[in-house]
DSSP file (Angstrom, degrees, kcal/mol; ACC not computed):
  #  RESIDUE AA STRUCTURE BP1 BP2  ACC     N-H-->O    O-->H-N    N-H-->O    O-->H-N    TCO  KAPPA ALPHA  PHI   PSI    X-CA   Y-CA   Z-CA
    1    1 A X              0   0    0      0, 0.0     2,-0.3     0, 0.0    84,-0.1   0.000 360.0 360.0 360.0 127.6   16.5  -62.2  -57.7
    2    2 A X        +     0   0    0      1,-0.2     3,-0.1     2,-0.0     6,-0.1  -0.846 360.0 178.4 -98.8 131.5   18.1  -65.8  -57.5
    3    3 A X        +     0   0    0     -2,-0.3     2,-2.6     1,-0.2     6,-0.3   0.692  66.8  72.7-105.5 -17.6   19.5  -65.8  -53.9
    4    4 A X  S    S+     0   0    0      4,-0.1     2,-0.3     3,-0.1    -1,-0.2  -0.291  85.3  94.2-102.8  52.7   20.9  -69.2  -53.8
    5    5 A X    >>  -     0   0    0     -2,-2.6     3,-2.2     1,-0.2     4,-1.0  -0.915  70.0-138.4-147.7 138.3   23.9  -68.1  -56.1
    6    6 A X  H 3>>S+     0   0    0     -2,-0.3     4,-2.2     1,-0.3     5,-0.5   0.932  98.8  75.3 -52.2 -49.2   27.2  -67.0  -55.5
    7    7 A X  H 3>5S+     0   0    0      1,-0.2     4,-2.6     2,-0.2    -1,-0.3   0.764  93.9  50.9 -45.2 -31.7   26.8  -64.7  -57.8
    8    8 A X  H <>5S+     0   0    0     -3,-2.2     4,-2.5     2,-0.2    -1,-0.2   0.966 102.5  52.7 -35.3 -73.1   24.8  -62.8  -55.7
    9    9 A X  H  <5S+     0   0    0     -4,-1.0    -2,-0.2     2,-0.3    -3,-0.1   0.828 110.2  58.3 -61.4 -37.3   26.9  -62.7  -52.7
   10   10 A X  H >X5S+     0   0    0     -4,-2.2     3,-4.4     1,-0.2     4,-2.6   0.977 104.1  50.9 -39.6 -61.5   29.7  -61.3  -55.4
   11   11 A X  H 3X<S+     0   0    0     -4,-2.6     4,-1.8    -5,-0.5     3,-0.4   0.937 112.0  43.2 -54.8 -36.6   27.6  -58.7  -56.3
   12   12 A X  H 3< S+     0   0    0     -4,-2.5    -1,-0.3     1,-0.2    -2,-0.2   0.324 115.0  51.7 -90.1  17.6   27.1  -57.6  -52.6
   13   13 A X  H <> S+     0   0    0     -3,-4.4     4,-1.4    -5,-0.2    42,-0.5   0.644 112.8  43.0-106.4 -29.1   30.6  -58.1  -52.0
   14   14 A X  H >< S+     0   0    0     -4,-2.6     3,-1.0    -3,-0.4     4,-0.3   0.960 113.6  53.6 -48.7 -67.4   31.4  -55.8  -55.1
   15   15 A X  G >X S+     0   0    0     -4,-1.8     3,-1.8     1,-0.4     4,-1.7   0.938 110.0  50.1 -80.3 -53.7   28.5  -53.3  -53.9
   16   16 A X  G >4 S+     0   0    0     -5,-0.3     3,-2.5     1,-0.3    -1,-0.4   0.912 106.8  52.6 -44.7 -55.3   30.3  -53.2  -50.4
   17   17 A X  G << S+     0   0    0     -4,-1.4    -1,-0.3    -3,-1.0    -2,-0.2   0.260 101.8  65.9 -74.8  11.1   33.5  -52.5  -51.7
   18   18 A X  G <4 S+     0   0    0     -3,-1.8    -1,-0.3    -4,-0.3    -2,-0.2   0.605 109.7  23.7 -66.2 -57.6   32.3  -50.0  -53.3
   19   19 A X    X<  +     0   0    0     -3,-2.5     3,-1.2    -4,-1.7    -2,-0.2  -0.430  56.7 170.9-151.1  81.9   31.3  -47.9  -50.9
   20   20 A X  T >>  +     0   0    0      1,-0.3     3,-3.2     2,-0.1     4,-0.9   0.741  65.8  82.6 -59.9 -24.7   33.1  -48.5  -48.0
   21   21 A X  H >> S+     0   0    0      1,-0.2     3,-2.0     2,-0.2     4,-0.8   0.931  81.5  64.3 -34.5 -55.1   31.6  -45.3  -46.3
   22   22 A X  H <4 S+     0   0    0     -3,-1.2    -1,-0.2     1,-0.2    -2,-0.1   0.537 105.6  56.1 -51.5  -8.0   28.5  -47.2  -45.3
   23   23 A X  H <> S+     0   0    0     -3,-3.2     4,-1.5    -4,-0.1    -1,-0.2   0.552  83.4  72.0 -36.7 -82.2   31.2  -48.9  -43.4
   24   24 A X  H << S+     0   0    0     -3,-2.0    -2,-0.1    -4,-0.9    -3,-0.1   0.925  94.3  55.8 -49.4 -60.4   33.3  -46.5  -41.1
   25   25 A X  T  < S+     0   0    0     -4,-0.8    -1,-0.2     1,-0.2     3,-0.1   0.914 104.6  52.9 -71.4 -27.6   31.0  -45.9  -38.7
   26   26 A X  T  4 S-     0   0    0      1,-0.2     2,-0.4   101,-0.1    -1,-0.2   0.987 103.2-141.8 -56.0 -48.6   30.5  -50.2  -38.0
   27   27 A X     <  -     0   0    0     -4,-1.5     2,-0.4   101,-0.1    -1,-0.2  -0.781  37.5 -34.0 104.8-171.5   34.3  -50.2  -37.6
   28   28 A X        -     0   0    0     -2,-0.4     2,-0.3    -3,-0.1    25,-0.2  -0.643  51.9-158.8-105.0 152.2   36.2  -52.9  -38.8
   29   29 A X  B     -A   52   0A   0     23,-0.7    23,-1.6    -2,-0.4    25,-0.2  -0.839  12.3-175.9-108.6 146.1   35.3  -56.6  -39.0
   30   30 A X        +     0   0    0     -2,-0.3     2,-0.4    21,-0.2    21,-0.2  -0.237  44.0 114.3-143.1  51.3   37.6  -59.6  -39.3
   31   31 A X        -     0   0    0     90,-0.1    19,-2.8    94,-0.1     2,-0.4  -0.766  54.5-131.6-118.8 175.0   35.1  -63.1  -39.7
   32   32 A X  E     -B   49   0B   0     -2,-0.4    38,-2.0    17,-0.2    39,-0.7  -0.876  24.9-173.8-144.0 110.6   34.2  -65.5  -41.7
   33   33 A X  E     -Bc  48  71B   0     15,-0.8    15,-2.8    -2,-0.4     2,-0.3  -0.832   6.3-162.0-109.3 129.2   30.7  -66.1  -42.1
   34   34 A X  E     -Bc  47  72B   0     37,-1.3    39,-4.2    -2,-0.4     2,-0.5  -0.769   5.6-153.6-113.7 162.6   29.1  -68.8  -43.9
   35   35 A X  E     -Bc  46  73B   0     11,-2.1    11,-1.1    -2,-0.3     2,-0.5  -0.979   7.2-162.6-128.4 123.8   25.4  -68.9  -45.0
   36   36 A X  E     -Bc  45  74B   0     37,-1.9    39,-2.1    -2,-0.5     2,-0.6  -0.905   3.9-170.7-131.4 113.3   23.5  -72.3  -45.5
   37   37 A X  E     -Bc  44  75B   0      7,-1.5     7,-2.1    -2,-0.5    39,-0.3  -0.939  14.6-138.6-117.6 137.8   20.5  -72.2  -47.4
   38   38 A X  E     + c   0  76B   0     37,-2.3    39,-1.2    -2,-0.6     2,-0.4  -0.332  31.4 158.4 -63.0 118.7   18.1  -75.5  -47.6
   39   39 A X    >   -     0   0    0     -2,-0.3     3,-2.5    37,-0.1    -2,-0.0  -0.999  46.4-109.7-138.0 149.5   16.7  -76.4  -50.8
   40   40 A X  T 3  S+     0   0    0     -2,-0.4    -1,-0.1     1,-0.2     3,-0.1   0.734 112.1  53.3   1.7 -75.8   15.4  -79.7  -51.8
   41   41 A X  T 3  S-     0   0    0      1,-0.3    -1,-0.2    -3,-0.1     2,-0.1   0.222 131.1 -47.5 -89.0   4.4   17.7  -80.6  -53.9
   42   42 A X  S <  S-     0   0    0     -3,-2.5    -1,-0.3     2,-0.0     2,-0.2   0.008  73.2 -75.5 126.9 132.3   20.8  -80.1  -51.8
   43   43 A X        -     0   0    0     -3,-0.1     2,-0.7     1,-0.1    -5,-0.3  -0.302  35.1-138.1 -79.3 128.1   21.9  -77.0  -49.5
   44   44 A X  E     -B   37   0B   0     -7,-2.1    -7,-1.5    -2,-0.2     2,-0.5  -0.503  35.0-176.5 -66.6  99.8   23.2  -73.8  -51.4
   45   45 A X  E     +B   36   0B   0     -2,-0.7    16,-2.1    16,-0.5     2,-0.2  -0.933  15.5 177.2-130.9 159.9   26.3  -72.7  -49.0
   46   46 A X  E     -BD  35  60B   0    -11,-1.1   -11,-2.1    -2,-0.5     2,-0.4  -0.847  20.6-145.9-126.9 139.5   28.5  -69.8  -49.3
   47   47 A X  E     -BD  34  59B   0     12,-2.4    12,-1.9    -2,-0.2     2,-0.5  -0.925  17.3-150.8-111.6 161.2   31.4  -68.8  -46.9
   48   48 A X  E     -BD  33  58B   0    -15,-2.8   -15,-0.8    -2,-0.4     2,-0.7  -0.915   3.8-161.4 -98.6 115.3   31.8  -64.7  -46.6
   49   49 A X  E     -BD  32  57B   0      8,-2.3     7,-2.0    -2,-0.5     8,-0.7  -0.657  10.4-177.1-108.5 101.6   35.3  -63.6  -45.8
   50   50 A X  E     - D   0  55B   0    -19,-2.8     5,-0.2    -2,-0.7     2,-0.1  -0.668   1.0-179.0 -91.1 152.8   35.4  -59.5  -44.2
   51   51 A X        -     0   0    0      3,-1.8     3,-0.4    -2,-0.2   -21,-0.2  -0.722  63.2 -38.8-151.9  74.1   38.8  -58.2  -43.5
   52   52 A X  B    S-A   29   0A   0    -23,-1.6   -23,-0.7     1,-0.2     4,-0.1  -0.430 127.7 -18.9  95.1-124.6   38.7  -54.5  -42.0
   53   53 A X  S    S+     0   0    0     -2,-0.2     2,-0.3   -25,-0.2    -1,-0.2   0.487 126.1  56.0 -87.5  23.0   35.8  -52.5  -43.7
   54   54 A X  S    S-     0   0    0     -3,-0.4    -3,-1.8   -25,-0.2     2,-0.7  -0.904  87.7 -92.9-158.4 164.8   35.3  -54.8  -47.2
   55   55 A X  E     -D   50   0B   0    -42,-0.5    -5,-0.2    -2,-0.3     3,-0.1  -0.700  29.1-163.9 -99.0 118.1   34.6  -58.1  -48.2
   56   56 A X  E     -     0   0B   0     -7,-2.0    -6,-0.2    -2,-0.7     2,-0.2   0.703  64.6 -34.0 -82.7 -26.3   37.8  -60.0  -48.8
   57   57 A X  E     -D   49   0B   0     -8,-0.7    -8,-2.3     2,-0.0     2,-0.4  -0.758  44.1-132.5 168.3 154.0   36.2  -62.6  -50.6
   58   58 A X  E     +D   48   0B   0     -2,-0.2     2,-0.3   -10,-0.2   -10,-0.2  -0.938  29.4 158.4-139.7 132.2   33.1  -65.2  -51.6
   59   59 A X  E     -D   47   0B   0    -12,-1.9   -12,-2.4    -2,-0.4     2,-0.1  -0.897  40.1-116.1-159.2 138.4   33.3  -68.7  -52.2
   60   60 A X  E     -D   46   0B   0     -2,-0.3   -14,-0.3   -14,-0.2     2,-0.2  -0.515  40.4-171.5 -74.4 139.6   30.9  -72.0  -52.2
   61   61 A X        -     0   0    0    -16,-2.1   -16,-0.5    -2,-0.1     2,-0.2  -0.587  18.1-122.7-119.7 170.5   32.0  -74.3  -49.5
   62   62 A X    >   -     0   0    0     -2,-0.2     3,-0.7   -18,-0.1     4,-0.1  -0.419  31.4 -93.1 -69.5 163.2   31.0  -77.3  -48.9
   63   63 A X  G >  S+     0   0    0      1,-0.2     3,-3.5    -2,-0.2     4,-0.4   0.996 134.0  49.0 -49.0 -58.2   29.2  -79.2  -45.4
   64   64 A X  G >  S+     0   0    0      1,-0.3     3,-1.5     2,-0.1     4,-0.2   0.886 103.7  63.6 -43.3 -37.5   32.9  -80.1  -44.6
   65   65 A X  G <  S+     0   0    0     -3,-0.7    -1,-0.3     1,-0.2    -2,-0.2   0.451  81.9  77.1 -78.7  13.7   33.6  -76.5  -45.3
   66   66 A X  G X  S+     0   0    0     -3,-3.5     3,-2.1     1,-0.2    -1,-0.2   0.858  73.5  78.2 -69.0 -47.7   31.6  -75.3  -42.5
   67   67 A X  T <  S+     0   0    0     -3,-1.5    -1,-0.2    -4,-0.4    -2,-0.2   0.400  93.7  52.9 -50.4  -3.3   34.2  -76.2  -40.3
   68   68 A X  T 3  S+     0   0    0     -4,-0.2     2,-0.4     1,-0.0    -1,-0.3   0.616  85.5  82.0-131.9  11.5   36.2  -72.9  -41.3
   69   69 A X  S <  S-     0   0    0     -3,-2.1   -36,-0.2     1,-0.1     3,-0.2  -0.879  83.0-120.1-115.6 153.1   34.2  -70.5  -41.0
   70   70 A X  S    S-     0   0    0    -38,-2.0    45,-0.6    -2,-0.4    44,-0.4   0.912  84.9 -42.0 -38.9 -64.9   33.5  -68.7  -37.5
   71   71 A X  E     -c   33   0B   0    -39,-0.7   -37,-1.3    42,-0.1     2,-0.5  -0.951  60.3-140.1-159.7 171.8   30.0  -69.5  -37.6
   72   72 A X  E     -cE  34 112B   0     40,-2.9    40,-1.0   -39,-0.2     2,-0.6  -0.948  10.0-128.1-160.1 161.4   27.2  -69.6  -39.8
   73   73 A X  E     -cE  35 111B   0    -39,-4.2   -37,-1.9    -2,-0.5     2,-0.6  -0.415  26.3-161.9-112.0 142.2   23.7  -69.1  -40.2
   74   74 A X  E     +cE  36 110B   0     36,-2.7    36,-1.3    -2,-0.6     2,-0.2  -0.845  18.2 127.7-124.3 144.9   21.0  -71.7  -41.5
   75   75 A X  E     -cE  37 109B   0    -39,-2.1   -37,-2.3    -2,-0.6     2,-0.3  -0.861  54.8 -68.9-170.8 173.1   17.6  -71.9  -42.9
   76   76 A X  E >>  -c   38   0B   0     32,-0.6     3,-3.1   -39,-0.3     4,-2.3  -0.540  41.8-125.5 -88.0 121.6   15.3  -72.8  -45.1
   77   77 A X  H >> S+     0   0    0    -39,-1.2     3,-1.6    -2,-0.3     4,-1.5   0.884 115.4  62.9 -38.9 -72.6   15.6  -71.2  -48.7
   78   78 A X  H 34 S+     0   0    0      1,-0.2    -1,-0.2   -40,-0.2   -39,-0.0   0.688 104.2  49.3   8.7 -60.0   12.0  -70.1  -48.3
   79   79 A X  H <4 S+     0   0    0     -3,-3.1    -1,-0.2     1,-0.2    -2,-0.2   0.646 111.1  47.9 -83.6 -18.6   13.3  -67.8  -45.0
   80   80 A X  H XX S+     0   0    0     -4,-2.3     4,-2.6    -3,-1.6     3,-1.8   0.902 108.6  52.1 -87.8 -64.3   16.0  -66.2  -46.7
   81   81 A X  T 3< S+     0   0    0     -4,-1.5     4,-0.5    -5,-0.3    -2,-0.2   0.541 104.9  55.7 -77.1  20.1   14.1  -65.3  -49.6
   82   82 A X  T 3> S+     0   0    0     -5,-0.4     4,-1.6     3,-0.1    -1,-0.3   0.584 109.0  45.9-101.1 -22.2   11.5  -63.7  -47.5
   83   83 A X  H <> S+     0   0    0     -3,-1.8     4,-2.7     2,-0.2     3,-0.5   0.885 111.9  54.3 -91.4 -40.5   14.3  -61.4  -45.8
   84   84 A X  H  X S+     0   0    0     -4,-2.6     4,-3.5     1,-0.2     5,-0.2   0.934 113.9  45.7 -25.2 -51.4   15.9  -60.5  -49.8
   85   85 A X  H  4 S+     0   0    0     -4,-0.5    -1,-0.2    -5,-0.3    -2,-0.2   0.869 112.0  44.0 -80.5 -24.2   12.5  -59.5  -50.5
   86   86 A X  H >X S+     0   0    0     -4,-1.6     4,-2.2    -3,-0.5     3,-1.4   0.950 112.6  57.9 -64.3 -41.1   11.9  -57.4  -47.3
   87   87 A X  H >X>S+     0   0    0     -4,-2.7     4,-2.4     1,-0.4     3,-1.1   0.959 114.7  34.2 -82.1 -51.9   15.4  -56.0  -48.0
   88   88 A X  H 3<5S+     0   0    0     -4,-3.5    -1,-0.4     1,-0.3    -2,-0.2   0.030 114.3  59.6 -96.9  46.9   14.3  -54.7  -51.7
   89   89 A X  H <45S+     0   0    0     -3,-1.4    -1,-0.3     3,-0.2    -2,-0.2   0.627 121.3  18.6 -81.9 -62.2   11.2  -54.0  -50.7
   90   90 A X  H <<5S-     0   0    0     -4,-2.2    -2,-0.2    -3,-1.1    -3,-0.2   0.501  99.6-111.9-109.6  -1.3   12.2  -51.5  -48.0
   91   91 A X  T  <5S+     0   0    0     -4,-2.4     2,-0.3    -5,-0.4    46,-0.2   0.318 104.7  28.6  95.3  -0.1   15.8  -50.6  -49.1
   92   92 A X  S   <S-     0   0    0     -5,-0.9    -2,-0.7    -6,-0.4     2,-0.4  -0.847 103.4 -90.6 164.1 157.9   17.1  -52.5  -45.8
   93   93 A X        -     0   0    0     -2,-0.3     2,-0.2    37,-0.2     6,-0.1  -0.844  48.0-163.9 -97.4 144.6   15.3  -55.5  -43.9
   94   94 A X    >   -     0   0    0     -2,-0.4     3,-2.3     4,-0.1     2,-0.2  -0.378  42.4  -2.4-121.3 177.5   13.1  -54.0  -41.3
   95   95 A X  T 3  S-     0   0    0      1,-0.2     6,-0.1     2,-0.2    -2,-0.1  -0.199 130.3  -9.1  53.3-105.6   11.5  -55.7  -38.4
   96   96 A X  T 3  S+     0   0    0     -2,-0.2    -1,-0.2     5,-0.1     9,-0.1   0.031 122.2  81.6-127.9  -1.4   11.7  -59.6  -37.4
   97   97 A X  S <  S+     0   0    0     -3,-2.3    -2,-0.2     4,-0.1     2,-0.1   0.249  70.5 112.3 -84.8   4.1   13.7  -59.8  -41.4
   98   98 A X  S  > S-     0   0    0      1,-0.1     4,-3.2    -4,-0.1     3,-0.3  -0.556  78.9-129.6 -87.2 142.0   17.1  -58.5  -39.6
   99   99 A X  H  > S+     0   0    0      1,-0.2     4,-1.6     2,-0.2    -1,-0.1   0.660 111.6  51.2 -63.1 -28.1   19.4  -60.9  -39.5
  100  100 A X  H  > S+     0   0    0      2,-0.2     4,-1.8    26,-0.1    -1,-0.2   0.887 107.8  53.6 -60.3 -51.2   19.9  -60.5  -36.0
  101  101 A X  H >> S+     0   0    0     -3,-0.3     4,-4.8     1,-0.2     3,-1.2   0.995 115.4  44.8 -54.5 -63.9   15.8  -60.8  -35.2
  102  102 A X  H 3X S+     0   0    0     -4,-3.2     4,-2.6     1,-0.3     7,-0.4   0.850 110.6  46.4 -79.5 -22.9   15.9  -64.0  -37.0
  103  103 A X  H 3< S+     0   0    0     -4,-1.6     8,-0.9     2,-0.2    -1,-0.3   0.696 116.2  44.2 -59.2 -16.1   18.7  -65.6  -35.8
  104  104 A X  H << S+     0   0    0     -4,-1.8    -1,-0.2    -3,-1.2    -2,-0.2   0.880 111.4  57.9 -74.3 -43.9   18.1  -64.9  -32.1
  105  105 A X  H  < S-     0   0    0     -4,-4.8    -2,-0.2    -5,-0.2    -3,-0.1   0.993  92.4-169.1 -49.4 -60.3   14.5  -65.9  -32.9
  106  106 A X     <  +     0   0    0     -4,-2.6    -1,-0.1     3,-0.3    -3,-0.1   0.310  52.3 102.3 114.3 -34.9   15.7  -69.5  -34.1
  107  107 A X  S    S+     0   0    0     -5,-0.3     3,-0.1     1,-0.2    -4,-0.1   0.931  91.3   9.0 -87.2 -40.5   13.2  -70.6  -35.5
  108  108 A X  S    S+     0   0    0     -6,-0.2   -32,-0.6     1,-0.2     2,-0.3   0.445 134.8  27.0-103.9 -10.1   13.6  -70.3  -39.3
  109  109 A X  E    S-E   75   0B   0     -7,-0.4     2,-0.4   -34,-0.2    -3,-0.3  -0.959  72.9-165.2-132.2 139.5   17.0  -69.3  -39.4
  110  110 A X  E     -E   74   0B   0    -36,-1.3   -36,-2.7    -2,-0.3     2,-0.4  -0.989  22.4-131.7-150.5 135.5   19.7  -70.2  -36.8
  111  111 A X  E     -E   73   0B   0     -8,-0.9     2,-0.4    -2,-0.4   -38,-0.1  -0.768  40.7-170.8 -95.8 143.8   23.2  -68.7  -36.2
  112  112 A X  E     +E   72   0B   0    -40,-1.0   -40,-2.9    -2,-0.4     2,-0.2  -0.989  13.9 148.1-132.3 138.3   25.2  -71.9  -36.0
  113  113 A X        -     0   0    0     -2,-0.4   -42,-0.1   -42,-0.2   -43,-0.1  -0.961  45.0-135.8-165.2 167.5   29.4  -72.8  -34.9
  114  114 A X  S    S+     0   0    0    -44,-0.4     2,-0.5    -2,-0.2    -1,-0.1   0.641  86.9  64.6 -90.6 -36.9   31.6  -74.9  -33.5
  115  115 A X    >   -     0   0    0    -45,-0.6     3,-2.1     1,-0.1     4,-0.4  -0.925  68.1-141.2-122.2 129.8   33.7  -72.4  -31.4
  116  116 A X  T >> S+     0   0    0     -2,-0.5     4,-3.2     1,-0.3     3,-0.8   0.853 108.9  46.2 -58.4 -41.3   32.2  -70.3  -28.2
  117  117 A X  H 3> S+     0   0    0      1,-0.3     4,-0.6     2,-0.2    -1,-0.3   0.771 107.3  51.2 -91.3   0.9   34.4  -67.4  -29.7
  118  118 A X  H <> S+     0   0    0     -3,-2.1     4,-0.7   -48,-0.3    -1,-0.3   0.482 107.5  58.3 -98.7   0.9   33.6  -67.5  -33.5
  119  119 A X  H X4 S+     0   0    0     -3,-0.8     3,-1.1    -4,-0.4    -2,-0.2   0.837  94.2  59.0 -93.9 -72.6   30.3  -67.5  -32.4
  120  120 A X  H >X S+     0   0    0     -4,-3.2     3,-2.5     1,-0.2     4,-1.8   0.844  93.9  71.3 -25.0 -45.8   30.8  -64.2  -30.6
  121  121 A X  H 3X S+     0   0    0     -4,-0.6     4,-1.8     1,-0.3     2,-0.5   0.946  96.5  56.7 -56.1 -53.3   31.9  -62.8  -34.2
  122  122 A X  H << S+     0   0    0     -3,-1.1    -1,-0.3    -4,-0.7    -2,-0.2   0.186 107.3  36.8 -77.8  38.7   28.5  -63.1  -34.8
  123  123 A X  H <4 S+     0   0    0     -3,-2.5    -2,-0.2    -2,-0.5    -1,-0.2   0.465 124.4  46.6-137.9 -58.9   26.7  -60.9  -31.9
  124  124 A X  H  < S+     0   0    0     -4,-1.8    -2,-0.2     1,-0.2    -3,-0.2   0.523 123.9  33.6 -88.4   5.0   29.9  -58.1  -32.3
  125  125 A X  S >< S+     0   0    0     -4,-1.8     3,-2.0    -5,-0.2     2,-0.7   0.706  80.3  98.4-103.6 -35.6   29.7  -58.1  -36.4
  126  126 A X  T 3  S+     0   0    0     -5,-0.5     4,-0.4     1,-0.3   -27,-0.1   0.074  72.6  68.0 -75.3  26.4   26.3  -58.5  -37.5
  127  127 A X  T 3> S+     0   0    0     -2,-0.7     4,-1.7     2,-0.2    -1,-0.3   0.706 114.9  44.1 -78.8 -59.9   25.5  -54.6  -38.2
  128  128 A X  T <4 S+     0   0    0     -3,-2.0     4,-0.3     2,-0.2    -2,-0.2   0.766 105.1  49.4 -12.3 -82.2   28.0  -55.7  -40.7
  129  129 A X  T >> S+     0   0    0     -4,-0.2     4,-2.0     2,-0.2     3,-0.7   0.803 116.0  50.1 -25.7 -68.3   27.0  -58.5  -41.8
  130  130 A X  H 3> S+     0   0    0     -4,-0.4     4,-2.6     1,-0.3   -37,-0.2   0.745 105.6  54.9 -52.2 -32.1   23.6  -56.7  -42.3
  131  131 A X  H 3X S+     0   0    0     -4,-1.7     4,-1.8     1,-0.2    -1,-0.3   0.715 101.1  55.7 -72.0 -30.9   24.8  -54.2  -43.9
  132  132 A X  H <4 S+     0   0    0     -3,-0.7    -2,-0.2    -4,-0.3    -1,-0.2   0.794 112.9  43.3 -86.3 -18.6   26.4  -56.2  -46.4
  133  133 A X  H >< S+     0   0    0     -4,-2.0     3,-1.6     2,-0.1    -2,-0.2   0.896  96.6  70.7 -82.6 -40.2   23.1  -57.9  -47.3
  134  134 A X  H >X S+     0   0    0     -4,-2.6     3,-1.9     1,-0.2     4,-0.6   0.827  83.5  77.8 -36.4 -43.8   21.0  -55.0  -47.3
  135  135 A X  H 3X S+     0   0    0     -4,-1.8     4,-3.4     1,-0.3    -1,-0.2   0.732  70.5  80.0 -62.5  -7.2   22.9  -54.0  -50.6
  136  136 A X  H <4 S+     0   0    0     -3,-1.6    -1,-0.3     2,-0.2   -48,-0.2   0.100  85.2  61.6 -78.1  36.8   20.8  -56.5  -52.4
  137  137 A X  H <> S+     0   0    0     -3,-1.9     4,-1.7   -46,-0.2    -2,-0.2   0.571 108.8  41.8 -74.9 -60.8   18.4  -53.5  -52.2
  138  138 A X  H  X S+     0   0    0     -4,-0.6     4,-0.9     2,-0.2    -2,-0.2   0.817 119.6  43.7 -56.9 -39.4   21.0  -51.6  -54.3
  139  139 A X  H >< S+     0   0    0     -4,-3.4     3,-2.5     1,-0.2    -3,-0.2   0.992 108.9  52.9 -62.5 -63.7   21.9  -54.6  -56.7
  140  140 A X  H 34 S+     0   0    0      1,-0.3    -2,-0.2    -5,-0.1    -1,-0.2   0.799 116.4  39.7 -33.6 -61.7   18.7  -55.7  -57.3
  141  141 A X  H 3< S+     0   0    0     -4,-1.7    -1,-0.3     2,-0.1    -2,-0.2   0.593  93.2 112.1 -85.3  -8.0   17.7  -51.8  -58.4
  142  142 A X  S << S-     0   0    0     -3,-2.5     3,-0.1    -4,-0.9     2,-0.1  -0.365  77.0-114.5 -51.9 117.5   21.4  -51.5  -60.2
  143  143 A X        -     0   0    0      1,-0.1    -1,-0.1    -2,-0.1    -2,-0.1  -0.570  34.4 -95.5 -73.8 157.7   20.9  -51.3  -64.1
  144  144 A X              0   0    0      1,-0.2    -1,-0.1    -2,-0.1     0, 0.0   0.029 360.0 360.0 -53.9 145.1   22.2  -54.2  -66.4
  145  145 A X              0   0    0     -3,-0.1    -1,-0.2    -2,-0.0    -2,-0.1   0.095 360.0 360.0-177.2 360.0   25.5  -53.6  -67.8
């Protein structure tokens, strides 16, 4: 699984809207969360837009484009493709792979913002958020078509 492509983050925006049940019970969401992954060769970043129970929409931003999103969380490609693989590994990311774990931890991943309250979005969302990543366990095992 190539993580460091929007096409990914379609598909788990697809998968989500999909099956909004998985949903309900989080309640509704309204951010915009961007995801910054480090590579070598120049950082892969994506912003996430949720809008009640579904993903409103994926697009690759830019640094500048950071600035528009609530907050967003950053790492090293490496640390990201270690929680994908926990996620289709176990069907969901378990442990110290939660998106929550590692951003609190800090150390390899970091929730990052400009504004005290978009910031927030990410402590009252990220069941959400989690949820919506965990379905690369369900893409990933999705036959081609």
């Amino acid at each position: 699984m190539q993580i460091d492509d929007v096409m990914l983050f379609d598909a788990l925006a697809n998968e989500m809207n999909a099956h909004l049940e998985r949903f309900q019970i989080l309640g509704d969401a309204d951010m915009a969360a961007g995801v910054v992954m480090q590579r070598p060769d120049g950082d892969f970043r994506v912003r996430i837009d949720f809008e009640e129970l579904h993903c409103a929409g994926v697009s690759s931003i830019d640094e500048a484009g950071l600035q528009s999103v609530d907050f967003w969380l950053e790492g090293p490609l490496d640390a990201w493709q270690a929680m994908f693989s926990d996620i289709v590994s176990n069907g969901r990311a378990t442990g110290l792979q939660t998106i929550n774990s590692l951003a609190l931890l800090g150390d390899r991943i970091a929730c990052r913002g400009d504004d005290p309250m978009g910031l927030d979005k990410f402590s009252r969302f990220n069941q959400t958020l989690q949820e919506f990543l965990d379905g690369a366990a369900r893409v990933e095992r999705a036959p081609a078509g």
